[in-house]
C-alpha positions as CSV (number, residue, x, y, z in Angstrom):
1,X,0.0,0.0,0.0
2,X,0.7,3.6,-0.4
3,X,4.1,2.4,-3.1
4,X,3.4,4.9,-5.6
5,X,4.1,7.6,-2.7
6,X,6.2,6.2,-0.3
7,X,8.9,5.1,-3.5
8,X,8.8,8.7,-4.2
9,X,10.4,9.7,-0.8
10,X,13.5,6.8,-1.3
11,X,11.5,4.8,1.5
12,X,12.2,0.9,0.5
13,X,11.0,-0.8,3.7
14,X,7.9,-0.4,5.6
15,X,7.5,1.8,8.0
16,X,7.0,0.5,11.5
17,X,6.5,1.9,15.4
18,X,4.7,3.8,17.1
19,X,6.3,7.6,16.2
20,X,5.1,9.1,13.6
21,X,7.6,9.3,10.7
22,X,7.6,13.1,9.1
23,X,7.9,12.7,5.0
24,X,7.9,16.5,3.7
25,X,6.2,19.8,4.6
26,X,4.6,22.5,2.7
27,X,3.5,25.7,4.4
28,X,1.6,24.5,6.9
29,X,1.1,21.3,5.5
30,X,2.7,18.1,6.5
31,X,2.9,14.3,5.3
32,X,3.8,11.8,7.3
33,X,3.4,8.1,7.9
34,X,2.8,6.0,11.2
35,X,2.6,2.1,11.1
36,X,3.0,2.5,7.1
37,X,-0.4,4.7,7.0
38,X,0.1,7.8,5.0
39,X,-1.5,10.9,7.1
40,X,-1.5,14.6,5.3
41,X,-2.2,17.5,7.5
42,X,-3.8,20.4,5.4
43,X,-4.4,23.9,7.0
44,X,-5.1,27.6,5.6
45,X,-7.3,29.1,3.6
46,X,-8.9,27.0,0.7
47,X,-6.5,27.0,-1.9
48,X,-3.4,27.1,0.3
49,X,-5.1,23.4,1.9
50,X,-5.2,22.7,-1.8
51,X,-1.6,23.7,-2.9
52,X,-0.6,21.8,-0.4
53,X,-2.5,18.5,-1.2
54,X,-1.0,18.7,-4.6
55,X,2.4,19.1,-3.9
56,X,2.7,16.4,-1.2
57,X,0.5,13.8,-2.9
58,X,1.9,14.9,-6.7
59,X,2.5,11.6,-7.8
60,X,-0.2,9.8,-6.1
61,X,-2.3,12.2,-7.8
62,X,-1.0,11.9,-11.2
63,X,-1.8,8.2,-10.5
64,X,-5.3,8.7,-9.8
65,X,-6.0,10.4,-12.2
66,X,-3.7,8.7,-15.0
67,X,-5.8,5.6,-14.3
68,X,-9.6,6.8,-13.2
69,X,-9.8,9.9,-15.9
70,X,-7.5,9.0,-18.6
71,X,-7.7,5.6,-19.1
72,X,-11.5,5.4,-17.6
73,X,-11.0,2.4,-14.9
74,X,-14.0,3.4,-13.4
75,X,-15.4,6.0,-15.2
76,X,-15.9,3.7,-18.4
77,X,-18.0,1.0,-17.1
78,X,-21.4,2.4,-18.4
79,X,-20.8,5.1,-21.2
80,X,-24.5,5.8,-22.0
81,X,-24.6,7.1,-17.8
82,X,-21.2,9.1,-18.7
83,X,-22.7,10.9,-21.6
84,X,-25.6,12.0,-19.4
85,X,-23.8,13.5,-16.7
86,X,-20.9,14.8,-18.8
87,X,-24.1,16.6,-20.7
88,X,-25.6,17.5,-16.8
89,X,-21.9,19.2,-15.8
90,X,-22.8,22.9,-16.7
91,X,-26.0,22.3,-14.3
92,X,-23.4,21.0,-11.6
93,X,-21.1,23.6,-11.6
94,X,-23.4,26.4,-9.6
95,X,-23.8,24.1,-7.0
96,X,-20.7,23.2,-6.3
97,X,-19.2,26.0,-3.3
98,X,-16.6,28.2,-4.4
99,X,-14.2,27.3,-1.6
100,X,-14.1,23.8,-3.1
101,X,-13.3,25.3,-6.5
102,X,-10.6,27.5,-5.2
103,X,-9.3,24.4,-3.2
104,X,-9.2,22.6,-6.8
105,X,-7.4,25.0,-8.3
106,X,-5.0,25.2,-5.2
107,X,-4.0,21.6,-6.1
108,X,-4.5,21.5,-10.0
109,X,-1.2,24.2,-9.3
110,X,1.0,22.3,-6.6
111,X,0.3,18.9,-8.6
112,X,0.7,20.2,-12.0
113,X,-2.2,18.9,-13.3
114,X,-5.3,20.5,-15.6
115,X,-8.0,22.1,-13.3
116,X,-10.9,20.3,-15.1
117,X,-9.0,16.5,-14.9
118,X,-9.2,17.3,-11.0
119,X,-12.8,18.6,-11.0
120,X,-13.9,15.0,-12.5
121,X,-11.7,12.5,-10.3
122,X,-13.9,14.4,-7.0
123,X,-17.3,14.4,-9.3
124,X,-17.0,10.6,-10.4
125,X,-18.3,9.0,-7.4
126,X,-21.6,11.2,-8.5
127,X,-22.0,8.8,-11.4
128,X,-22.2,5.3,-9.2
129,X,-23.9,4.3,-6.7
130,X,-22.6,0.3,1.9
131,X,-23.0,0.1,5.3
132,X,-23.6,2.1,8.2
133,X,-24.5,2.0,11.6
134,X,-24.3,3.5,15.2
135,X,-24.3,1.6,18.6
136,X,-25.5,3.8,21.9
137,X,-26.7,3.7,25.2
138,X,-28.1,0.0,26.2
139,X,-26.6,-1.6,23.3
140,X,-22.5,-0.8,23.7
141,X,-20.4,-1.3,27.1
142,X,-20.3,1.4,29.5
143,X,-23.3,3.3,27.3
144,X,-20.6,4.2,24.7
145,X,-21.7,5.7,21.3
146,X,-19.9,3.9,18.4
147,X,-20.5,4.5,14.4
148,X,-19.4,2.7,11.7
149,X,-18.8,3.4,8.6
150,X,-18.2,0.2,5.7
151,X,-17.7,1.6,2.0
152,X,-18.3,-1.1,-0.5
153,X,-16.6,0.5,-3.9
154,X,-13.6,-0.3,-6.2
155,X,-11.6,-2.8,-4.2
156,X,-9.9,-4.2,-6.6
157,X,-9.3,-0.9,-8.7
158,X,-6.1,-0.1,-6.6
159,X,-7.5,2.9,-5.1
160,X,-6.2,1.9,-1.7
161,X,-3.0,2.3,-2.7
162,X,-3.4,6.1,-2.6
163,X,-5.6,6.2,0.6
164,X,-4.9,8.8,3.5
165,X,-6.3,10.2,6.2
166,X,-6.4,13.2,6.0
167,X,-6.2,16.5,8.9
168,X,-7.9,19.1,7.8
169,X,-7.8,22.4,9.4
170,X,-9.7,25.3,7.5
171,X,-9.0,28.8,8.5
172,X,-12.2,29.9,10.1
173,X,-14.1,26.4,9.8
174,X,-14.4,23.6,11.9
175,X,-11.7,20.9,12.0
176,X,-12.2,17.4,11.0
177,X,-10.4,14.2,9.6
178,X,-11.4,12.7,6.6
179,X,-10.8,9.2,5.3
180,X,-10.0,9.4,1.9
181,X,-7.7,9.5,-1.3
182,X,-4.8,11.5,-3.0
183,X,-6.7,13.9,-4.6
184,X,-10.0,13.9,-3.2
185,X,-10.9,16.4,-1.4
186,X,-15.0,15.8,-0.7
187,X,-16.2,13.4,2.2
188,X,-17.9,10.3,2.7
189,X,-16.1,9.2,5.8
190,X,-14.9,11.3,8.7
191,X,-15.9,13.1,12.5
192,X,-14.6,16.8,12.8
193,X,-14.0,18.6,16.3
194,X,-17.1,19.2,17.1
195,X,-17.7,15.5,17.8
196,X,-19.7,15.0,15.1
197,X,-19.3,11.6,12.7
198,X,-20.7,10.9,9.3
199,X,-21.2,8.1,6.3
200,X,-22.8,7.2,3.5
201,X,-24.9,4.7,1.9
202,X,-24.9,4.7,-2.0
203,X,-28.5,4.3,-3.7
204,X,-30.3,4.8,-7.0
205,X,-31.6,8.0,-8.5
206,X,-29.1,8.1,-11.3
207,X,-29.2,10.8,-13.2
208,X,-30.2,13.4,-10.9
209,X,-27.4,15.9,-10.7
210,X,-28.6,19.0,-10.5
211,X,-27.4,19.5,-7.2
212,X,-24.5,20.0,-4.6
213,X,-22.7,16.7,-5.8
214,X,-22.6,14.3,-2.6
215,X,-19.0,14.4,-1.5
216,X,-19.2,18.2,-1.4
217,X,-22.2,18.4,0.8
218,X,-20.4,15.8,3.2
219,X,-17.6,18.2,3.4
220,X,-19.9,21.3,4.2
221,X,-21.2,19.9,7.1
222,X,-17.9,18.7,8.7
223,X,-16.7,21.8,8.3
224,X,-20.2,24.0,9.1
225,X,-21.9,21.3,12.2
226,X,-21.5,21.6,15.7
227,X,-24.6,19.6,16.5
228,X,-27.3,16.8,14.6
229,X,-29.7,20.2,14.1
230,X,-27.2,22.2,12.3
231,X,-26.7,18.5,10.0
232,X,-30.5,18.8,9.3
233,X,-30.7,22.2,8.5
234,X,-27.5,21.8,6.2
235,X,-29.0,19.1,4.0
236,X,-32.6,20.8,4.3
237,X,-31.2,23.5,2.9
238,X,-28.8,21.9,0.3
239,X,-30.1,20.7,-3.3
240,X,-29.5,17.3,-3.3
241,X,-28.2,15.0,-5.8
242,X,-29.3,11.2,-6.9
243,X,-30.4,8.8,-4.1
244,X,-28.2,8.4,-0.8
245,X,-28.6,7.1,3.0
246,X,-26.5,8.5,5.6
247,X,-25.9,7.9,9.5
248,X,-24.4,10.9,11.5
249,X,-24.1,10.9,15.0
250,X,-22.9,13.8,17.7
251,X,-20.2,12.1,20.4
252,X,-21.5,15.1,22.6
253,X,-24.9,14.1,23.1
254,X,-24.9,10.3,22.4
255,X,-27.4,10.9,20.0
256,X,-27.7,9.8,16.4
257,X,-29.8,9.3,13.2
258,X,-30.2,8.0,10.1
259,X,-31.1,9.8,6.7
260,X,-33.1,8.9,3.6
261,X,-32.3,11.7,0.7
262,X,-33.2,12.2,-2.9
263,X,-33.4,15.7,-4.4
264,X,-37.5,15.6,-4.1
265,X,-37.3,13.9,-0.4
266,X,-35.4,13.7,2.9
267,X,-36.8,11.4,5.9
268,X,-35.1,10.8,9.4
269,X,-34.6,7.8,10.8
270,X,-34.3,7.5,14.6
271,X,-32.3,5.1,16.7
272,X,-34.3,1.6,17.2
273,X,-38.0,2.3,15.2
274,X,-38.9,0.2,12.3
275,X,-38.3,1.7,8.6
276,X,-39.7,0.9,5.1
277,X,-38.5,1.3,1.6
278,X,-40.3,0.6,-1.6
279,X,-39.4,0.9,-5.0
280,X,-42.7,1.5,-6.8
281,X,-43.6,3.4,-10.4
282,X,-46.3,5.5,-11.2
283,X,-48.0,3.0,-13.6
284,X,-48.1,1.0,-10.3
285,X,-50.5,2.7,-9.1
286,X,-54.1,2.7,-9.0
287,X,-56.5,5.9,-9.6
288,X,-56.7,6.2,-6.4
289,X,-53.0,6.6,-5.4
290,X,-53.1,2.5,-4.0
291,X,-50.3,0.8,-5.2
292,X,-51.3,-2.6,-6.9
293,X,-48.9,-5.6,-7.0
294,X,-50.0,-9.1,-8.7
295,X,-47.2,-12.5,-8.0
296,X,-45.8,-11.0,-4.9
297,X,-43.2,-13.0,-2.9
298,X,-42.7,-12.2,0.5
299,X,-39.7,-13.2,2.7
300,X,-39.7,-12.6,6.5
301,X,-37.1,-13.1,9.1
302,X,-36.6,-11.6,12.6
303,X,-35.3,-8.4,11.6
304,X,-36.4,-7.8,8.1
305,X,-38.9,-8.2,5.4
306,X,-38.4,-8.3,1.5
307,X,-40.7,-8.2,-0.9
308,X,-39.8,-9.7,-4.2
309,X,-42.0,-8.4,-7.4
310,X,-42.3,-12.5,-7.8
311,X,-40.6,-15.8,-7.3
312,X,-38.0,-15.3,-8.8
313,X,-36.3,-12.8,-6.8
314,X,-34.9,-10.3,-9.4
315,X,-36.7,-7.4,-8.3
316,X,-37.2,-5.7,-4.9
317,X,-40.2,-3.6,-4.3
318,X,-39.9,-3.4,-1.0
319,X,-37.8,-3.5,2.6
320,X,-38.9,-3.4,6.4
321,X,-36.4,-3.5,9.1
322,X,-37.0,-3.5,12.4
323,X,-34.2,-2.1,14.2
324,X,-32.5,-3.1,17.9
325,X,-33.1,-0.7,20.6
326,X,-30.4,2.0,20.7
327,X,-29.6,1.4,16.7
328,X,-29.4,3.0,13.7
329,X,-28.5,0.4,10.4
330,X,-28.8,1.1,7.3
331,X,-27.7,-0.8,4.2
332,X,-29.6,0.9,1.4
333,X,-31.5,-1.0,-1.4
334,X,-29.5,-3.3,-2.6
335,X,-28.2,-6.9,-1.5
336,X,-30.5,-7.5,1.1
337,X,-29.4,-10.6,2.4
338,X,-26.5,-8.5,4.2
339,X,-29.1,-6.7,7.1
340,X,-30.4,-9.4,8.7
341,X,-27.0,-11.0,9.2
342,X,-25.5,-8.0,10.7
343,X,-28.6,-7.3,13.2
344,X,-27.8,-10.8,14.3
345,X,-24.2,-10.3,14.8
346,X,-25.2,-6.9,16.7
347,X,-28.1,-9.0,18.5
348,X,-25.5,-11.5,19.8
349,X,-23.1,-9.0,21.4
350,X,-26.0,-6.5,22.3
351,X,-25.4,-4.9,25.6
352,X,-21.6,-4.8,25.4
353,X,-20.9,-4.4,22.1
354,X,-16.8,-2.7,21.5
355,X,-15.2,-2.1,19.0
356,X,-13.9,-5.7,18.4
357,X,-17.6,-6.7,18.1
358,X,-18.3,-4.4,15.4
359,X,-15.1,-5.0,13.8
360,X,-16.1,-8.8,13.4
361,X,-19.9,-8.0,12.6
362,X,-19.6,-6.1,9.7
363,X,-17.2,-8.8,8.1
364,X,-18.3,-10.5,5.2
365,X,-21.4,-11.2,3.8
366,X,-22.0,-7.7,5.1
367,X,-19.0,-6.1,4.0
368,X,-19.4,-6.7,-0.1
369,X,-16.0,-8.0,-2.6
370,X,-15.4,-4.3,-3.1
371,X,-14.8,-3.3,0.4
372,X,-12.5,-0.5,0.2
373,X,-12.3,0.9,3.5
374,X,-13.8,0.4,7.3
375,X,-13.9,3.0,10.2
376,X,-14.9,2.6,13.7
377,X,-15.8,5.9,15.2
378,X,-16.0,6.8,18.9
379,X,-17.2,10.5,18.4
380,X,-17.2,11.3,22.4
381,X,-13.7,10.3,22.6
382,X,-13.0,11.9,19.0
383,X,-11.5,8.4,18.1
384,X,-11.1,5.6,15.3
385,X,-10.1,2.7,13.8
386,X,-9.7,2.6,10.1
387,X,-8.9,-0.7,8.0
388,X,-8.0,-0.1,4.4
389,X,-8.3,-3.2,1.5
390,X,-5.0,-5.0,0.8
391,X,-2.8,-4.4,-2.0
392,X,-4.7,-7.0,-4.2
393,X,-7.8,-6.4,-3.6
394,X,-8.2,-8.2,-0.2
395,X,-11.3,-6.8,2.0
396,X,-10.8,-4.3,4.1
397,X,-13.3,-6.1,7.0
398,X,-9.9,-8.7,6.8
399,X,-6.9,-6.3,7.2
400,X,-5.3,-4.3,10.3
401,X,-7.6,-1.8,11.8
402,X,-5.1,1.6,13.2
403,X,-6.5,3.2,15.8
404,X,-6.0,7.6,16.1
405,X,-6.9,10.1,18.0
406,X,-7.9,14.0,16.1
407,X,-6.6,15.3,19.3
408,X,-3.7,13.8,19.1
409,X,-3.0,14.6,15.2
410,X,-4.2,18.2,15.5
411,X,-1.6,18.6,17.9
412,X,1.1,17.0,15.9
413,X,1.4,19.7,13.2
């Protein structure tokens, strides 16, 4: 992991102990590795954060986007959905906040790279469409609030071999870490400051783009939320792109939620209630706004309830979990065979669950064969453990979880 960077630097052997090992500084910016994990501390005004990013990360970032824009790796796996949103872009571009486009062009100039190439290695995770869940009160030892985060994407693609967690420190913004990638700069795992802790959940909706693209809005309100309120009125207030779940939690209060958004429609859902999703098209319904369904198949267990448009099983209309006191899971849409198997795991350590626990119960079938990275927040304590996939692909759910503290990083640079 992390070759491509670390060669650059003349380092031939991994990296090992406890002391973090500086690589290079910039400004105020600083890259350095501990246990053979790459961390880049990024401070200042947008576009100094974003010089910065590109001149420690310069070849990692070349890499990125050598493989992802250039030669399409990812981005060329369903052209018709590539036409439509490179056609959508100029109805993107309003929505995107200027301090992410001056942070672009901070990096497009320390990594010597075209502005535009940058702008569509951070917009492609728009164009395709996980797990999450938090742990509180009755449910965890000692009351202990715990969120996890399990991204199911591009294993396999060798984007681990440029992850990094990144420190971020925006003059006059809130603080936060973010677990990502040489050259990303949006968010779809982190916890900033202010205790607050976020993921995301892929889901449908292609082709809705006129919006704040996803990882953007992410970023907003690490930066922007000091408490679950402020995180509803952000993405109240936001237009919304596509189809995505989230789970964000607030270490100060113990407290936490889960999100259904489209653009049209944003529903809450609260720690241990029931939820239901259905997948249903207008010519479904009757005159009367009923929704009529012939050949139904319905499949039931403890914790969840699928029903399949018929025997077959190719097409889910609907999904009803019933959630564990204390709990908010989400899995989205797709694969459903994964929820019911994690609210058993979470059922069988229930009332002491740690960290361990929720290491082992999001492993496989849960975690998918694209599981790109874990984290394992403990917002109160502003902590986490983060697991990466292997070099070749191997799941993250399987590798070495490394365990940091923000405090601790913000007071290393």
């Amino acid at each position: 992991m992390f070759r491509f960077i670390l060669a650059s630097f003349g380092l031939l052997v991994t990296m090992i102990g406890l002391q973090a090992k500086e690589l290079a500084r910039e400004g105020k910016g600083l890259l350095e590795s501990k246990e053979s994990q790459l961390i880049l501390h990024l401070k200042g005004t947008p576009y100094q954060m974003g010089y910065q990013h590109g001149r420690l990360l310069k070849s990692a970032i070349a890499y990125n986007v050598e493989r992802y824009i250039d030669q399409k790796i990812l981005l060329g796996r369903d052209m018709p959905i590539i036409k439509q949103f490179m056609e959508t872009l100029p109805s993107i571009m309003p929505h995107i906040p200027q301090s992410m486009i001056d942070e672009l062009c901070g990096m497009a100039d320390g990594a010597q790279l075209p502005f535009e190439k940058l702008l569509l290695l951070n917009l492609f995770p728009e164009m395709f469409h996980c797990s999450g869940l938090t742990v509180s009160g009755q449910a965890t030892e000692k009351g202990e609030l715990y969120h996890v985060r399990v991204l199911d994407y591009g294993a396999g693609q060798d984007l681990q071999d440029t992850a990094v967690l990144m420190v971020m420190e925006p003059l006059g913004k809130i603080s936060f870490l973010n677990v990502s990638y040489a050259g990303f700069i949006g968010s779809i795992t982190g916890m900033n400051a202010q205790h607050i802790a976020i993921g995301e959940i892929g889901g449908r909706g292609y082709g809705q783009w006129n919006g704040m693209p996803m990882a953007f809005l992410l970023r907003l309100l690490l930066e922007d939320a000091t408490t679950l309120n402020d995180v509803k009125e952000i993405l109240t207030a936001a237009p919304r792109t596509c189809e995505y779940y989230y789970v964000f939690s607030d270490g100060k209060t113990g407290k936490s939620f889960g999100v259904y958004a489209t653009p049209q429609d944003l529903q809450f859902i609260e720690p241990g209630t029931a939820y239901s999703l259905f997948d249903f098209s207008s010519n479904e319904r009757s005159n009367d706004g009923k929704i009529v369904l012939t050949d139904l198949h319905v499949e039931s267990s403890s914790f969840q309830t699928v029903l399949y448009q018929d025997d077959k099983k190719e097409q889910i209309k609907g999904l009803i979990h019933r959630q564990l006191a204390d709990c908010v899971v989400l899995t989205g849409f797709s694969h459903p065979q994964r929820y019911p198997v994690l609210m058993e795991r979470l059922e069988k350590v229930y009332g002491y669950i740690k960290p361990k626990d929720l290491e082992e119960a999001i492993k496989a079938p849960v975690a998918r064969p694209t599981n790109l990275h874990n984290a394992i927040f403990a917002p109160r304590r502003l902590e986490v453990w983060i697991a990466h996939a292997g070099p070749a692909g191997e799941l993250a759910c399987d590798q070495i979880y490394y365990h940091y503290s923000l405090l601790e990083l913000l007071r290393s640079n």
